[in-house]
N, CA, C and O atoms as CSV, one atom per row, in Angstrom:
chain,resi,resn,atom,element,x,y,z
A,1,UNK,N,N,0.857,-1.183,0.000
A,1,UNK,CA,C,0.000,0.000,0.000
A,1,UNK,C,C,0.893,1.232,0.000
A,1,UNK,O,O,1.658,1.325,0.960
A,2,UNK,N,N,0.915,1.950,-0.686
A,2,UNK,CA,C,1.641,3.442,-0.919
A,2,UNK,C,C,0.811,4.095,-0.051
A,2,UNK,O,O,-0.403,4.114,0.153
A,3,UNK,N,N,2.031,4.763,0.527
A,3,UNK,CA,C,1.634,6.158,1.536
A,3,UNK,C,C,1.030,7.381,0.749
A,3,UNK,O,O,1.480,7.575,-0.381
A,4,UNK,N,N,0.035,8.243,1.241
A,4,UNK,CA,C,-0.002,9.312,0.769
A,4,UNK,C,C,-0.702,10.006,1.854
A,4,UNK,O,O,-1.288,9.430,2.770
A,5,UNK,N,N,-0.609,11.302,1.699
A,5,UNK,CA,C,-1.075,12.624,2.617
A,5,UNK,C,C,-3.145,12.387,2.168
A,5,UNK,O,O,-3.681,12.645,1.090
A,6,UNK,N,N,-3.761,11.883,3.342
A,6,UNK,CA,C,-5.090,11.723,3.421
A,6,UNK,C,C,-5.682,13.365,3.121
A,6,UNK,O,O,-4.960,14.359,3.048
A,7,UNK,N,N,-6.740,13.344,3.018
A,7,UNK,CA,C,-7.387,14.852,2.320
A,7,UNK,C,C,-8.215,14.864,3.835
A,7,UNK,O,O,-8.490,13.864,4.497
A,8,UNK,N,N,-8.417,15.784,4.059
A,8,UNK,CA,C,-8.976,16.536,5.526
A,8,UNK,C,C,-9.937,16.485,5.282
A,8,UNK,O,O,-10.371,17.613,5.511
A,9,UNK,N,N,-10.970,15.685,4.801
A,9,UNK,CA,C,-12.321,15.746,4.547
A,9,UNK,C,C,-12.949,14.059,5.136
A,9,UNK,O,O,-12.294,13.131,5.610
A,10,UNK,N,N,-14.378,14.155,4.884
A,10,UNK,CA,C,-14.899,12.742,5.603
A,10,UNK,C,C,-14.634,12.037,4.262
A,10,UNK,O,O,-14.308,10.872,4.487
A,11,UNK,N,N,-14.658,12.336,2.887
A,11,UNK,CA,C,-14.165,11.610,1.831
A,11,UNK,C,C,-12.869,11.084,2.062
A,11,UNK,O,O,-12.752,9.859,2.095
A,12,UNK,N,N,-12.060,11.673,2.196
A,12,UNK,CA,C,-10.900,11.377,2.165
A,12,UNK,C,C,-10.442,10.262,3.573
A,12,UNK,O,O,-9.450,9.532,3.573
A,13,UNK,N,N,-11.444,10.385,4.688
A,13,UNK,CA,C,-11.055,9.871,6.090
A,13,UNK,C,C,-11.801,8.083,5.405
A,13,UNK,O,O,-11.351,6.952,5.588
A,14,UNK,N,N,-13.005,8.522,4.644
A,14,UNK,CA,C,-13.341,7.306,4.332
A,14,UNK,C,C,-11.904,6.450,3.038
A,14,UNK,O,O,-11.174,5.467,3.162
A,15,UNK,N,N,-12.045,7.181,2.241
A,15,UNK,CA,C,-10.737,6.135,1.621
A,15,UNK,C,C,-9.737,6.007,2.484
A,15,UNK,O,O,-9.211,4.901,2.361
A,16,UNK,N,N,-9.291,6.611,3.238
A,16,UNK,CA,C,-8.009,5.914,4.132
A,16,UNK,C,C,-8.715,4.720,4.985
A,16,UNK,O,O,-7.970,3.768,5.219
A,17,UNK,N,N,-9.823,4.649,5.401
A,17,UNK,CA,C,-10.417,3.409,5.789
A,17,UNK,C,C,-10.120,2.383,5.313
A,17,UNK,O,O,-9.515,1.393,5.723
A,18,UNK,N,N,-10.687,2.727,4.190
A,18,UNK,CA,C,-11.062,1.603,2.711
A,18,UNK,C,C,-9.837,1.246,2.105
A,18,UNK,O,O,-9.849,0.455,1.162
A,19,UNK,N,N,-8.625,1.797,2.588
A,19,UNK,CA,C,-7.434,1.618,1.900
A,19,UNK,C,C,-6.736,0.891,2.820
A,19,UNK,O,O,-5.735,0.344,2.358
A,20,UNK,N,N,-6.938,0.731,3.882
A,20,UNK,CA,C,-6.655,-0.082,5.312
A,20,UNK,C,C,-7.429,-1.494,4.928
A,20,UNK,O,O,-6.886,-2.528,4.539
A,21,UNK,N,N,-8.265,-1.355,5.053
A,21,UNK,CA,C,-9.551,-2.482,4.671
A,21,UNK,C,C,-8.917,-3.176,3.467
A,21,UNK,O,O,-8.579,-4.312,3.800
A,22,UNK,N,N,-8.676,-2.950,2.381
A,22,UNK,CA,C,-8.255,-3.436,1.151
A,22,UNK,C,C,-6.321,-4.304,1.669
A,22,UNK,O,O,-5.847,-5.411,1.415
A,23,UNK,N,N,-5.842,-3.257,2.334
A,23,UNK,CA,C,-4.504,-3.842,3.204
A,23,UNK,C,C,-4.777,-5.263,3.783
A,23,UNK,O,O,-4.473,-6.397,3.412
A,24,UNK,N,N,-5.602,-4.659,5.041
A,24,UNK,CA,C,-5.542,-6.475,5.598
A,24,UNK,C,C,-6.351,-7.250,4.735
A,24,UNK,O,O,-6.380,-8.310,5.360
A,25,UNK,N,N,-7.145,-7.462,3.537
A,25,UNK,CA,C,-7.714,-8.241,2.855
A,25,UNK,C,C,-6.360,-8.635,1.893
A,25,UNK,O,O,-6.619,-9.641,1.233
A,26,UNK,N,N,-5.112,-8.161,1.658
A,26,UNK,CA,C,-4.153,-8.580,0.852
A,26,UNK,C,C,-3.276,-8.702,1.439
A,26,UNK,O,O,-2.210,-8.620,0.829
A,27,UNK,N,N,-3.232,-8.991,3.100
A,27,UNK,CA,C,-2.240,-9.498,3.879
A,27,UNK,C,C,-1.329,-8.680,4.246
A,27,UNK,O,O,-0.448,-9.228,4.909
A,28,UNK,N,N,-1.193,-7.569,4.074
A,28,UNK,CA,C,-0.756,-6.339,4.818
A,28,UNK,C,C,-0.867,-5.099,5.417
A,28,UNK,O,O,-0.336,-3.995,5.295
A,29,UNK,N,N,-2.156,-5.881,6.456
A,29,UNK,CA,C,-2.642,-4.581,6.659
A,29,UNK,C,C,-2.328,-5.112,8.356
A,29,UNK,O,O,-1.548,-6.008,8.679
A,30,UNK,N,N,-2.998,-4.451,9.087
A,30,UNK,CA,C,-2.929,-4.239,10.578
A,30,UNK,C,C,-4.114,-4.252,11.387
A,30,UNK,O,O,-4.499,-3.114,11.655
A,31,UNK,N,N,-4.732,-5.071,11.806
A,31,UNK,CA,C,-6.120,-4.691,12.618
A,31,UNK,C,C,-6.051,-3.710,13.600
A,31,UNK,O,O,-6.927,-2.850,13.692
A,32,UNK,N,N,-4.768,-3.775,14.592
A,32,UNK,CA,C,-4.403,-2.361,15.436
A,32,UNK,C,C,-4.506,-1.215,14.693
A,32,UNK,O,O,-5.167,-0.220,14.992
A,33,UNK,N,N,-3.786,-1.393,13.648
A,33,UNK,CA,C,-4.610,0.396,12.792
A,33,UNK,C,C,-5.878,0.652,12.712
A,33,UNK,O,O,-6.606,1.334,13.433
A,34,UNK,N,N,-6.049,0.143,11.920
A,34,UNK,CA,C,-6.946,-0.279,12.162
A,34,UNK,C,C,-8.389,0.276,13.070
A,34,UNK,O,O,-9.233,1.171,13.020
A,35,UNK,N,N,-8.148,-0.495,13.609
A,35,UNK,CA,C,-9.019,-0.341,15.137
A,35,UNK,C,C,-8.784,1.594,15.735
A,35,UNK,O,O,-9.546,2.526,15.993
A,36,UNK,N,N,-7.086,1.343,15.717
A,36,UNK,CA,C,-7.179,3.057,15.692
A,36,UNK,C,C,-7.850,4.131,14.871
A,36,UNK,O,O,-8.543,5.027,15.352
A,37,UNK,N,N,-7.586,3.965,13.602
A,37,UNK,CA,C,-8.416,4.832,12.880
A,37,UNK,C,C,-9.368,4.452,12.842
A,37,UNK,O,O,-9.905,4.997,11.878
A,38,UNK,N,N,-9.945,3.882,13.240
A,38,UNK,CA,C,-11.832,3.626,13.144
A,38,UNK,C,C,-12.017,4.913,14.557
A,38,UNK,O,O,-12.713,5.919,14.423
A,39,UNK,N,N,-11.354,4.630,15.642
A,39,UNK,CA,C,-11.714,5.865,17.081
A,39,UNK,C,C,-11.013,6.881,16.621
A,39,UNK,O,O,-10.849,7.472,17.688
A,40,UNK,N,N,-10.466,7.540,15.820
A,40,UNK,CA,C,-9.921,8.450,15.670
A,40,UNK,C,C,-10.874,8.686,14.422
A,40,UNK,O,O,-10.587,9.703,13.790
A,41,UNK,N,N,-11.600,8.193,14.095
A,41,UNK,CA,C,-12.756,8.776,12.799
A,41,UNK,C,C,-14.090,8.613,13.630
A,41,UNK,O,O,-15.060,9.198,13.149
A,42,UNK,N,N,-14.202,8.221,14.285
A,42,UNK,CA,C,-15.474,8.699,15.234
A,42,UNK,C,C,-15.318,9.976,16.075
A,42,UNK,O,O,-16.306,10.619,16.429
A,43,UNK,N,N,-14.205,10.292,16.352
A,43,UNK,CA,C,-13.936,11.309,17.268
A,43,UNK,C,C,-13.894,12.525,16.272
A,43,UNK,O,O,-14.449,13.530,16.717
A,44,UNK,N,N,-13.418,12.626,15.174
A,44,UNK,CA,C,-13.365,13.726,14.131
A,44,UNK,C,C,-14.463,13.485,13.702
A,44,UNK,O,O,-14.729,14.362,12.880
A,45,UNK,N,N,-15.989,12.150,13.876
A,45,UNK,CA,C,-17.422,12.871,13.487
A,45,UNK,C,C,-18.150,13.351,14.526
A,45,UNK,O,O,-19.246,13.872,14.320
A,46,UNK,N,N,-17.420,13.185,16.265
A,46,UNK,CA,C,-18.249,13.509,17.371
A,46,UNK,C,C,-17.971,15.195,17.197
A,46,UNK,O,O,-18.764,16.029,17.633
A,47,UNK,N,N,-16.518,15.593,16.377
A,47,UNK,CA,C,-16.232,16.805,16.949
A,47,UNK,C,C,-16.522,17.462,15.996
A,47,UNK,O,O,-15.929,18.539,16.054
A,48,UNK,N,N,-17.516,17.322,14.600
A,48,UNK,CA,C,-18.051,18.231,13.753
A,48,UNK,C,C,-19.041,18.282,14.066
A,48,UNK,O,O,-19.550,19.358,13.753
A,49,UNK,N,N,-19.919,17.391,14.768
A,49,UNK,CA,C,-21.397,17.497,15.188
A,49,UNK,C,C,-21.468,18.545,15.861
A,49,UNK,O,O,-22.171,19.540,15.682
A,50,UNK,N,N,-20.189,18.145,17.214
A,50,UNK,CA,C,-20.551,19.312,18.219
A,50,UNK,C,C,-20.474,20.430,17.842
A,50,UNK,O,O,-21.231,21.144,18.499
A,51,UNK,N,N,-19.726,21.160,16.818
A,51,UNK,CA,C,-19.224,22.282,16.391
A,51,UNK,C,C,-20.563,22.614,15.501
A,51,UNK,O,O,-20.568,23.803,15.182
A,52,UNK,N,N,-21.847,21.792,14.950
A,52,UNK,CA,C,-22.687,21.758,14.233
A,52,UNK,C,C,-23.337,22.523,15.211
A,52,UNK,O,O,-23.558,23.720,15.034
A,53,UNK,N,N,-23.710,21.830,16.388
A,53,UNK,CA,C,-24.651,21.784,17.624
A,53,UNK,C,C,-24.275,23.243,18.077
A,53,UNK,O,O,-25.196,24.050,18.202
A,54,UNK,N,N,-22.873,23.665,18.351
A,54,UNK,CA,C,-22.767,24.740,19.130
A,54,UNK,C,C,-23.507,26.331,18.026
A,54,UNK,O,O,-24.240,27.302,18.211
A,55,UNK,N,N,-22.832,25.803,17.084
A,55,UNK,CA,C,-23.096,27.242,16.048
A,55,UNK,C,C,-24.325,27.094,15.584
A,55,UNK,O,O,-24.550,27.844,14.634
A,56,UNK,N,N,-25.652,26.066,16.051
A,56,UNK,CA,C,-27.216,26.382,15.944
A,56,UNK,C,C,-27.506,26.487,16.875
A,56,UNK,O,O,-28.720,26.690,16.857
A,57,UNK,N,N,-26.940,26.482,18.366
A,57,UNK,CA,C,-27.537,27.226,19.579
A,57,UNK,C,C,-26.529,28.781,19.787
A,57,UNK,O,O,-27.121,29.685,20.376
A,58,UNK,N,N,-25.648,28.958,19.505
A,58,UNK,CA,C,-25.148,30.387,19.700
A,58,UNK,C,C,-25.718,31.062,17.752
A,58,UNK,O,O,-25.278,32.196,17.558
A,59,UNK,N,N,-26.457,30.546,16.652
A,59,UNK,CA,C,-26.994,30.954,15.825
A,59,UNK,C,C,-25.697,31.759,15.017
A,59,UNK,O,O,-25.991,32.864,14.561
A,60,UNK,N,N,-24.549,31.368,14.850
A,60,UNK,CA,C,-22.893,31.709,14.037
A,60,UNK,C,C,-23.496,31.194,12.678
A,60,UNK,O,O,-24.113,30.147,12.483
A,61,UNK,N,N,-23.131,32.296,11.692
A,61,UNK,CA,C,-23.135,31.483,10.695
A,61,UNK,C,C,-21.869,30.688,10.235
A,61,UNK,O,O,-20.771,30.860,10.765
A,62,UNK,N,N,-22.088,29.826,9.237
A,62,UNK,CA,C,-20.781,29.246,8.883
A,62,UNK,C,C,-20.156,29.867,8.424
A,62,UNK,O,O,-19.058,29.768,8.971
A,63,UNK,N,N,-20.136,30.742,7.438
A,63,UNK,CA,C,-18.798,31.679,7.039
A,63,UNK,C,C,-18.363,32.735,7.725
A,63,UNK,O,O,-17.689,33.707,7.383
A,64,UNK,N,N,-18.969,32.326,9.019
A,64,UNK,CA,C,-18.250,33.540,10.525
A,64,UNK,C,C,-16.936,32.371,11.290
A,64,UNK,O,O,-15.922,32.659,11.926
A,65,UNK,N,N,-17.401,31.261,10.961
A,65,UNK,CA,C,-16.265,30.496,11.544
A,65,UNK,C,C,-15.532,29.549,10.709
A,65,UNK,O,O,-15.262,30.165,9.678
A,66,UNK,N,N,-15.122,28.484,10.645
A,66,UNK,CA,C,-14.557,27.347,9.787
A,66,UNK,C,C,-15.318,27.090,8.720
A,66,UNK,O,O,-16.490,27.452,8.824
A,67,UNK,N,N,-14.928,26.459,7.509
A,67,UNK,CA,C,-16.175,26.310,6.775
A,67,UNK,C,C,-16.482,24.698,6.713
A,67,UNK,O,O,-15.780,23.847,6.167
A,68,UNK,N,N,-17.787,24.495,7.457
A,68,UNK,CA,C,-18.270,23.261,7.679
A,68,UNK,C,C,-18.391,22.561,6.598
A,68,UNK,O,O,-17.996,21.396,6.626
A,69,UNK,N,N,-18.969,23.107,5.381
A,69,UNK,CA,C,-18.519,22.439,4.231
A,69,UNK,C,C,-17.832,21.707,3.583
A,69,UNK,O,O,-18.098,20.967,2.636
A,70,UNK,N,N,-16.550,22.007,4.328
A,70,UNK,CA,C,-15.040,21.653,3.651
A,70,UNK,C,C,-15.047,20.254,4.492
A,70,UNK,O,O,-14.735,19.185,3.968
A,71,UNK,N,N,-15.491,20.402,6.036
A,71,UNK,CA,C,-15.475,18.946,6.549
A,71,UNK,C,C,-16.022,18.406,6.697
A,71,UNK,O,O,-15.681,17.425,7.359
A,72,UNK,N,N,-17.160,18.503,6.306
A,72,UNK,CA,C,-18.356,17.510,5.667
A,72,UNK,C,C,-19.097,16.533,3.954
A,72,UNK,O,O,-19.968,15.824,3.451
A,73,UNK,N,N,-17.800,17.327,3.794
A,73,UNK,CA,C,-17.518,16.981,2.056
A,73,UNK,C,C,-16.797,15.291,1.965
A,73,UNK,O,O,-16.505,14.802,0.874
């Protein structure tokens, strides 16, 4: 499996999954990675929700802060 720089997006968090997944199905992959990036991709969808949640109770629009777009793409 060739290394490359993952794209900061949930697209991109999903092919590095899927590119793990495809690893241990061809005998070089790692279930400990695995297993890590699966909690480390739940935690980067707990922490866009919340950031969802906070800026519809303080009423921010999105182009006053990060653009949610970009990490929900």
């Amino acid at each position: 499996m060739s290394k490359r720089a993952t794209d900061r997006t949930f697209n991109g968090l999903r092919h590095a999954m899927w590119d793990e997944i495809d690893a241990l199905r061809n005998g070089n992959g790692d279930l400990e990675r695995i297993r890590a990036l699966q909690q480390l991709a739940g935690r980067i969808n707990d922490t866009v929700h919340a950031e969802a949640k906070a800026r519809k109770l303080l009423g921010t629009e999105i182009s006053e802060t990060a653009n949610l777009r970009a990490l929900l793409s």
